[in-house]
MARTORSE-45140 format. One record per residue (C-alpha): residue in one letter; chain; x negated, y, z. Coordinates in steps of 0.001 Angstrom, whole numbers. Each point is the difference from the previous one (the first is absolute). Example, Ala and Ser with C-alpha at 12.3 -4.5 7.8 and 13.67 -1.06 7.14 Angstrom:
   resn   chain         u         v         w
      A       A    -12300     -4500      7800
      S       A     -1370      3440      -660
***
This chain:
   resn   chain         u         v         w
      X       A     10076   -130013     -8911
      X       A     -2932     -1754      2380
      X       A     -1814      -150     -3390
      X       A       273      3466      -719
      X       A      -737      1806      3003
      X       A     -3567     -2081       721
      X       A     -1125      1085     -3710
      X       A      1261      3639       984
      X       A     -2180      -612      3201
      X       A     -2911     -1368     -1840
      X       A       -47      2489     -2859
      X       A       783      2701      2306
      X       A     -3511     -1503      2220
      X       A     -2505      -780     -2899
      X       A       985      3361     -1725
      X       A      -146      2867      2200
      X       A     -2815     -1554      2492
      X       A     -2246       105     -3259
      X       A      -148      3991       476
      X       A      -333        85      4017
      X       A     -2890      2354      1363
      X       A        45     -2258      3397
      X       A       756     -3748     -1061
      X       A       207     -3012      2374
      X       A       822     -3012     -1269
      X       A       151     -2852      2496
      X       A      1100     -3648      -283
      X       A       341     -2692      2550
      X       A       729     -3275       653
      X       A       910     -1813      3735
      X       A      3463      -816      1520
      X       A      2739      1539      1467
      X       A      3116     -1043      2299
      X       A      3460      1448     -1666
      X       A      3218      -609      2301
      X       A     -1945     -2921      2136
      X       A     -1422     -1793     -3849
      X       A     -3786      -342      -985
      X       A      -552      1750     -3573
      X       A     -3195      -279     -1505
      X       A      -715      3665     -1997
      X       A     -2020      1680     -2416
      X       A       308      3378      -275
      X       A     -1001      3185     -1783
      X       A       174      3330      1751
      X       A     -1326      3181     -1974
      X       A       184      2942      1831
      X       A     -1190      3350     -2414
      X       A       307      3773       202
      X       A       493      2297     -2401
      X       A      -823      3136      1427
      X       A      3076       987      2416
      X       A      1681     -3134      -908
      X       A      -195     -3670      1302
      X       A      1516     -3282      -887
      X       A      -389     -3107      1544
      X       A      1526     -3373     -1080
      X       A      -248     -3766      1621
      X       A       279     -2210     -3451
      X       A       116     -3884      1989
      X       A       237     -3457      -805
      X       A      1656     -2183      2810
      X       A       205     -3835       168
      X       A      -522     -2933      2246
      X       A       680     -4100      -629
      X       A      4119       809      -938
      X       A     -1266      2369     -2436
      X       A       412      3396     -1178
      X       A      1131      2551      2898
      X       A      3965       553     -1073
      X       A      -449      3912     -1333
      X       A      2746      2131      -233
      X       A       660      3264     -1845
      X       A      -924      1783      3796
      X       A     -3548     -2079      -192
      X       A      -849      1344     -2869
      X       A       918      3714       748
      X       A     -2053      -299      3183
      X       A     -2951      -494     -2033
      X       A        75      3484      -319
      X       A     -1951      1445      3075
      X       A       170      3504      -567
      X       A        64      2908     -2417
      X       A     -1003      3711      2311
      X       A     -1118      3587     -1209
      X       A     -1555      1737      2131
      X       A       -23       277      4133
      X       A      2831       469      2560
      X       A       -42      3098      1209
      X       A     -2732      1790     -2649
      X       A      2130      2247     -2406
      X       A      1542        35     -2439
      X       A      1348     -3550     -1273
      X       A      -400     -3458      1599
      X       A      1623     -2962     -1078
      X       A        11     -3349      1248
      X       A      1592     -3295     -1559
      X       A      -143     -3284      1827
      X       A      -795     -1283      3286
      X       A       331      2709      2439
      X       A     -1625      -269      3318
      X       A      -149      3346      2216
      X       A      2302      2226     -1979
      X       A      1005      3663      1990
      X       A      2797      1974      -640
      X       A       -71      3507      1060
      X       A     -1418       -39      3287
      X       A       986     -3675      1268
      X       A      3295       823      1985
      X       A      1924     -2667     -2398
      X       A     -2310     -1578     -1772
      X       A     -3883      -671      1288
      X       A     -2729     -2382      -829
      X       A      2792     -2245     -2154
      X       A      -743     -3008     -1933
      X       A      2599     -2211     -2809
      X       A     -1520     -3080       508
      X       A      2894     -2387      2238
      X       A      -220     -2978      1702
      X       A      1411     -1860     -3414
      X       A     -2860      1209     -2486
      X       A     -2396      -763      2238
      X       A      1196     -3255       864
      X       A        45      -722     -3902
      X       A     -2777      1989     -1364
      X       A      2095      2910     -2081
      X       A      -558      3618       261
      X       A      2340      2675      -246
      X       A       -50      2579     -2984
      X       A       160      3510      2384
      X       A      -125      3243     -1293
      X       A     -1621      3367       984
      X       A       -21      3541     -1007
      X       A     -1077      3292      1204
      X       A      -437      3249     -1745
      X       A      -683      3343      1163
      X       A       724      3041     -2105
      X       A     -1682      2276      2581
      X       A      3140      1815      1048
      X       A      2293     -2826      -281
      X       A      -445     -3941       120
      X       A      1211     -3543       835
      X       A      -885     -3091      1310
      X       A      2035     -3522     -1000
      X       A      -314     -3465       282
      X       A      2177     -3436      -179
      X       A      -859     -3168      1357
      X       A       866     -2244     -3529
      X       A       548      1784     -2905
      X       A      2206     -2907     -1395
      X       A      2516       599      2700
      X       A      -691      3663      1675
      X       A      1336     -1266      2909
      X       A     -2434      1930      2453
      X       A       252      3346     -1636
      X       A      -855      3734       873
      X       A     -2418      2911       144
      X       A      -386      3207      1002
      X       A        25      3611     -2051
      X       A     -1467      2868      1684
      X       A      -593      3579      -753
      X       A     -2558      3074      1037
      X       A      2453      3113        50
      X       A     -2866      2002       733
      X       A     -2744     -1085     -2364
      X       A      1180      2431     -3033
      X       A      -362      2996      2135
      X       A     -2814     -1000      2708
      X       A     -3142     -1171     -1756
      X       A     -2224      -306      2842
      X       A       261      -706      3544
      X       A      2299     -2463      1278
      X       A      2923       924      -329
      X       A      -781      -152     -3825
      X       A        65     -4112      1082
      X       A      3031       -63      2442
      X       A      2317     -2701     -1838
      X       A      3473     -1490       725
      X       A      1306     -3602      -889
      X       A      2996     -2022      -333
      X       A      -362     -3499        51
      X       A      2701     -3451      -418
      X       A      -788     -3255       101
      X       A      2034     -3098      -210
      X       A       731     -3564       -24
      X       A      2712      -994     -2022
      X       A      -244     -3623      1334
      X       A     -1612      -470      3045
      X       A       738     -3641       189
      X       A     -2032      -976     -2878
      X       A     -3228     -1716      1385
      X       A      2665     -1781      2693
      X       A      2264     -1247     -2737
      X       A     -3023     -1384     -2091
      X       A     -1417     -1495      2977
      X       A      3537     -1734      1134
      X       A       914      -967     -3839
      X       A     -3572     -2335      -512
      X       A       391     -1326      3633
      X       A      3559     -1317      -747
      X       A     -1348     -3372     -1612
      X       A     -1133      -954      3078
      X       A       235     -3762       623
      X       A      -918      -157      3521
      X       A      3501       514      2340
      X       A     -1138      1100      2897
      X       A     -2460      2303     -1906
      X       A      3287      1832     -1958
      X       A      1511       136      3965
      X       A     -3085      1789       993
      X       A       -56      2147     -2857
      X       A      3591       614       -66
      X       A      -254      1205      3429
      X       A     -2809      2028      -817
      X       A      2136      2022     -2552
      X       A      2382       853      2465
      X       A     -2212      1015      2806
      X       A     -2430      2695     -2803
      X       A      3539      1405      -835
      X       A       948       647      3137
      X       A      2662     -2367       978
      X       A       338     -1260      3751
      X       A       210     -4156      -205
      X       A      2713     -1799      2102
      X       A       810     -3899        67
      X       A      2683       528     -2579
      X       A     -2370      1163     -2540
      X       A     -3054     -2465       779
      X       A      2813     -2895      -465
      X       A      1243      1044     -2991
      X       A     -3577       955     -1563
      X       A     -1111     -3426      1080
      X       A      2593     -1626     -1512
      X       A      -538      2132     -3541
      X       A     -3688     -1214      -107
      X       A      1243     -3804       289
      X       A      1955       816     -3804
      X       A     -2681     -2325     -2164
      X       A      1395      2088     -3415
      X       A     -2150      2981      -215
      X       A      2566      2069     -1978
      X       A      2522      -951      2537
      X       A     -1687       465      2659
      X       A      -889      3620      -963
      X       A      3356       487      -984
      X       A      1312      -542      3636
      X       A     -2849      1433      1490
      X       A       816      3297     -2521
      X       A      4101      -317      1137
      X       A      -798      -557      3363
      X       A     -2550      3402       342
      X       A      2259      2377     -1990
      X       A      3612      -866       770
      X       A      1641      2827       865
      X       A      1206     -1199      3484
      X       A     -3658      -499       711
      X       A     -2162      2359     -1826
      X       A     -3293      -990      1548
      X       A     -2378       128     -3009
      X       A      1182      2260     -3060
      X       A      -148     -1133     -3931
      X       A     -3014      2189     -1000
      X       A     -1844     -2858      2094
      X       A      1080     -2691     -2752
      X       A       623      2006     -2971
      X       A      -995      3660     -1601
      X       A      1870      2555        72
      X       A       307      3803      -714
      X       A      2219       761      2903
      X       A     -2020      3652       644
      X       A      1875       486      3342
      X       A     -2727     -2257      1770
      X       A     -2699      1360     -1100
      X       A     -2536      1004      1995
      X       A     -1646      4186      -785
      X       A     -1609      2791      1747
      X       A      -249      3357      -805
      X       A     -2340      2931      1151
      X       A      -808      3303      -419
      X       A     -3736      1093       528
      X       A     -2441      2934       -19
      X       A     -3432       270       361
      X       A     -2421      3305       535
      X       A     -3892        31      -926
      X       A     -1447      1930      2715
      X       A     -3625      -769      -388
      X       A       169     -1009     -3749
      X       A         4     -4242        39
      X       A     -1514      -533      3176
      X       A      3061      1254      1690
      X       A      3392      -134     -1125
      X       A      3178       138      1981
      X       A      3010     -2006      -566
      X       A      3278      -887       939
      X       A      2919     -1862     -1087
      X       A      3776      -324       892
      X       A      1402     -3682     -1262
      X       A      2984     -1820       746
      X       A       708     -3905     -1055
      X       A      3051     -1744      -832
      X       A       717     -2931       235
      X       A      3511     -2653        25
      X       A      1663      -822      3637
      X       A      1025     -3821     -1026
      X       A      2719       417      3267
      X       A      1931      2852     -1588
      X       A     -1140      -655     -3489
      X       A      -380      3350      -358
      X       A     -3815      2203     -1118
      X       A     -1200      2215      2970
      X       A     -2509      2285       481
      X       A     -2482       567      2431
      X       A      -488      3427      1431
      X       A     -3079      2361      -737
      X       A     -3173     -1755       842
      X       A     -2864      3121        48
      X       A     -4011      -200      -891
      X       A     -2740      2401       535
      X       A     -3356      -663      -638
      X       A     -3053       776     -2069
      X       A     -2362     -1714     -2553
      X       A     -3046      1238     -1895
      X       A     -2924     -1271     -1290
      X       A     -3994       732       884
      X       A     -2899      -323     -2309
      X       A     -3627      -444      2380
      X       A     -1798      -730     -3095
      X       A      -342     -3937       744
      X       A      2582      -345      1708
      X       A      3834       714     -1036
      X       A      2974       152      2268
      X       A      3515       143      -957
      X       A      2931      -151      3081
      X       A      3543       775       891
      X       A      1418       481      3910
      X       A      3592        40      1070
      X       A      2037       946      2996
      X       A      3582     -1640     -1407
      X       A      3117       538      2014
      X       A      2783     -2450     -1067
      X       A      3130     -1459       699
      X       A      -442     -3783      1371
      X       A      1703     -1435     -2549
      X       A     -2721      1469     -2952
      X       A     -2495     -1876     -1343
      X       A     -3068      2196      -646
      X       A     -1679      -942     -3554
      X       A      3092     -2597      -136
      X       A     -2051      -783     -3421
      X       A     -3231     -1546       618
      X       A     -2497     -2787      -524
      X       A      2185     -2701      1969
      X       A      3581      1383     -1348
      X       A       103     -2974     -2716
      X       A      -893     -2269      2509
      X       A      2770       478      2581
      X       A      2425      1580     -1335
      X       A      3242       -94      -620
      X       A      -737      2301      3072
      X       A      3134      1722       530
      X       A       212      2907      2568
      X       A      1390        86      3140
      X       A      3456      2215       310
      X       A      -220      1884      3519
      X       A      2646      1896      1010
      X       A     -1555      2975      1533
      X       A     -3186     -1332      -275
      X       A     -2815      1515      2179
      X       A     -3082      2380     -1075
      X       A     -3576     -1984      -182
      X       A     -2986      1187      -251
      X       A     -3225     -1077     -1721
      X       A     -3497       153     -1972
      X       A     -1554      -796     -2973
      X       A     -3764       184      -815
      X       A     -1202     -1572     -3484
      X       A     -3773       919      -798
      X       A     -2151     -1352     -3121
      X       A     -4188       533       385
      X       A     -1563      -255     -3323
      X       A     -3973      -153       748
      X       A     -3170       395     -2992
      X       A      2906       745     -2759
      X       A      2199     -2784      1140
      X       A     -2117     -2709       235
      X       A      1669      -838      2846
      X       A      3559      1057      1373
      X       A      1535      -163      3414
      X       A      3563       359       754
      X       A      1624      -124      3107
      X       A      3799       757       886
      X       A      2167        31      2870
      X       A      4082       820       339
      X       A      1750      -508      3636
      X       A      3266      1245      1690
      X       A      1261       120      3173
      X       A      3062     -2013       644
      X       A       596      -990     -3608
      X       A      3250     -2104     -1107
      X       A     -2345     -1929     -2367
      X       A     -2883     -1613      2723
      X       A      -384     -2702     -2042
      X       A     -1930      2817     -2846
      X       A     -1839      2693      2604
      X       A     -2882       394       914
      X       A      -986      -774     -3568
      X       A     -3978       163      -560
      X       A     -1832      -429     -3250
      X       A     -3827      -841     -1211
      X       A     -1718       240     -2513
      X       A     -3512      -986     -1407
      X       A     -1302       661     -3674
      X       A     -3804      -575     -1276
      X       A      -690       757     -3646
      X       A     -2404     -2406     -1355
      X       A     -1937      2454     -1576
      X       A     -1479      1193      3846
      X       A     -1710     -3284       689
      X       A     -1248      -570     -4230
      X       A     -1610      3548       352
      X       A     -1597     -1395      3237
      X       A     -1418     -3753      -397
      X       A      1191      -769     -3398
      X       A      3214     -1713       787
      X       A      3415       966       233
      X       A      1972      -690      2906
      X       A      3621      1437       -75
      X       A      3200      -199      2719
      X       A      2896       964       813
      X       A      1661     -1022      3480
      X       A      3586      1398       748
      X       A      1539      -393      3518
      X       A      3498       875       897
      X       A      1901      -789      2972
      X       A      3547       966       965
      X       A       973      -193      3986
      X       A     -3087       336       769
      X       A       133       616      4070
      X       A     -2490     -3268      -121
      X       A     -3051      -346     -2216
      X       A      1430     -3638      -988
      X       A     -1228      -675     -3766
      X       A      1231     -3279       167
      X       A      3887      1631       454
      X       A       468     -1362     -3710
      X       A      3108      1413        -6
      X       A     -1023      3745       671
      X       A     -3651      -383     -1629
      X       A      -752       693     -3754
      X       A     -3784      -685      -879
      X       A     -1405       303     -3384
      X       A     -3837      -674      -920
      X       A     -2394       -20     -3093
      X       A     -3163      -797       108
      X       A     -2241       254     -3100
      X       A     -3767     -1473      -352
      X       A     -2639       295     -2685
      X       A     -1534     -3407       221
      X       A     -1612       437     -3466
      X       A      -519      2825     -2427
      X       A      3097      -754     -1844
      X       A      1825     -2683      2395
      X       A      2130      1067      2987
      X       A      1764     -1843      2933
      X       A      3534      1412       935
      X       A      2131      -618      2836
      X       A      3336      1612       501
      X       A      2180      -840      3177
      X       A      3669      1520        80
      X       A      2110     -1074      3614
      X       A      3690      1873       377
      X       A      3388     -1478      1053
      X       A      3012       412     -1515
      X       A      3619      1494      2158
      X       A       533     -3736       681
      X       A     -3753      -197      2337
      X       A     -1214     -2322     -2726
      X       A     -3454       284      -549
      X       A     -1247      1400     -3729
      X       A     -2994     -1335      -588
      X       A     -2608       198     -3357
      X       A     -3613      -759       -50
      X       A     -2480      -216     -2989
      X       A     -3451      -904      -327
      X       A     -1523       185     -3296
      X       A     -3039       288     -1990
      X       A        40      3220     -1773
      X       A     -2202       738     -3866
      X       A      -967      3771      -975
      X       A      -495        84     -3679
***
């Protein structure tokens, strides 16, 4: 099967590259750390388009003095980078297969600036297989995506419809447009469970006591003497089977119930799931630069006390987003006034939602009215040569401080700006997100996400790379990748 799929890869590479209109074909060779080992790599990364459609792929070669990095089936899907048609947002198809990285549904009240990487593929060097698509038929039209089309477990979209366009050509009413959109998690305990599963061969004691006690505290459970005794006592078991067994027993027993199975094992128990809903509108009242919106969503989520789903009540957005051509200069932004209940989380599906979740909502009784903004807005400048983005989300009084204020960065330099200018490419891309962030403290690993790439023309056909990833996972552990490799155009 391994066999197979890298010849389907390779074929699939040397065959349709040979008609791209825009080829890149890059290799490398350097090192890379891959859950805390030294690989040396060599690597081949064509990039090509073919007119509205790109595809991407990483084709590597990992090894170091044990030998040959262990691949999997997953390595060798991740190979695949990407397959898109299209642009988010520009009617009327896109499509995008592969990593995603600032996916938007609707208009960001569930799902906002969301990525499918999680603390375990990063750690190991896979990438998800995501899915994308959009079409608009002009008076109807639908937006989708998944976070892993093997499993679908992140699933939704959003259909929406323009009762007026038949009759109204012009004017904008002829644009006014209504939406329905549901998105879900079928198992929001995955990047948990795959986190707690490779831990469990731990051979350090008091490092499975630690750890043991940090599953309980991320899922919620108040620690007393009695349970740091008998944790303590679990991590002495020298078996590793047995001790997970009674570590397993111990969590789940019914008398107990202070961790539940979908932490140690899949299942397809849809009660504790984890979904919002919404339904939206949105008016063009100055064509694209100005279009008013609003949406109506509710969340639902499982009470682990009663055991029972609830609901939250009716959180409320208004807002408006356009865009603005000034020739050199594009700008494309969205601002909200949201009134929620405290116990909603506002774009509950976003770039960090792999990273800490499960994140399981809060069940209020009677839960108090909040009140907050949102402000997300991207500056393209000279035909996006360079990109700006710049977002910030806050609430007053929130049940979840340890999320809002929530600010976001973002840096992007083409390459082709600086070769147009002196003759070399320089390209980057900094990203900067911060949750809780009442203090400007970067070094907060555990509310800080930072992401850089830095690319250098050192020759006419030689480049220098340097990519820097730093997250944490719902534990506080630190995810950590860094690369630094020389890079060959041919």
């Amino acid at each position: 099967m391994k066999k197979l799929l890298v010849l389907i890869i390779a074929l699939f590479a040397f065959s349709s590259f040979s008609f791209a209109n825009d080829l890149s074909m890059g290799g490398n060779i350097g090192m890379e750390e891959i859950g805390g080992i030294m690989y040396y790599s060599l690597a081949l990364n064509p990039e090509a388009r073919f007119g509205k459609m790109g595809i991407g792929l990483d084709l590597y070669l990992r090894w170091n003095d044990e030998g040959l990095f262990p691949y999997t089936t997953d390595d060798l899907l991740s190979m695949i980078k990407y397959v898109s048609w299209g642009d988010k947002g520009v009617k009327p198809v896109y499509a995008r297969f592969g990593i995603l990285e600032d996916s938007l549904l609707g208009h960001g009240f569930i799902l906002s600036h969301y990525q499918n990487a999680t603390p375990f593929t990063i750690e190991k060097g896979l990438k998800r297989l995501g899915a994308q698509l959009d079409i608009d038929f002009k008076y109807v039209g639908f937006e989708s995506i998944t976070n892993d089309v093997s499993s679908f477990k992140v699933r939704g979209g959003r259909a929406f419809v323009r009762p007026l366009a038949p009759f109204i050509k012009k004017g904008p009413l002829s644009g006014l447009a209504i939406g329905f959109s549901y998105l879900e998690d079928i198992d929001p305990y995955e990047s948990q469970r795959a986190i707690i599963l490779d831990r469990k061969e731990e051979e350090n004691q008091l490092t499975r006591y630690e750890y043991y006690i940090d599953i309980y505290e991320q899922n919620g459970v108040e620690i007393d003497n009695t349970i740091k005794q008998e944790l303590f006592d679990i991590s002495l078991i020298d078996d590793m089977e047995l001790r997970w067994t009674a570590f397993h027993d111990y969590s789940t027993d019914t008398a107990t119930s202070y961790l539940i199975d979908e932490l140690f094992e899949e299942t397809e128990d849809l009660k504790k799931r984890l979904a919002g809903y919404s339904i939206d509108a949105e008016l063009p009242v100055m064509g694209n630069f100005v279009v008013l919106i609003t949406d109506f969503a509710r969340q639902e989520g499982y009470d682990k006390k009663s055991e029972e789903r609830f609901t939250t009540e009716l959180a409320h957005l208004y807002g408006v987003k356009g865009v603005l051509n000034l020739g050199l200069i594009r700008l494309q932004y969205q601002v909200d006034y949201r009134n929620i209940p405290e116990d909603y989380i506002p774009a509950i599906f976003n770039s960090q939602y792999e990273f800490v979740k499960p994140l399981i909502l809060q069940k209020i009784e009677d839960p108090k009215r909040i009140s907050g903004y949102f402000g997300d807005v991207n500056i393209f400048i000279l035909n996006n040569a360079l990109r700006i983005n710049l977002a910030y989300e806050d609430y007053v009084d929130t049940a979840y401080p340890e999320i809002f204020p929530r600010i976001k960065g973002e840096l992007e330099l083409n390459p082709n700006l600086t070769k147009n200018l002196i003759g070399y490419g320089v390209g980057a891309k900094f990203t900067l997100e911060k949750l809780d962030a009442e203090t400007l403290d970067f070094n907060d690993i555990e509310n800080t996400t930072i992401k850089g790439n830095v690319t250098i023309d050192v020759a006419k056909s030689t480049q220098v790379v340097y990519e820097y990833f730093r997250s944490w996972d719902s534990f506080g552990t630190e995810v950590k990748q860094v690369k630094l490799y020389t890079q060959i155009k041919f």
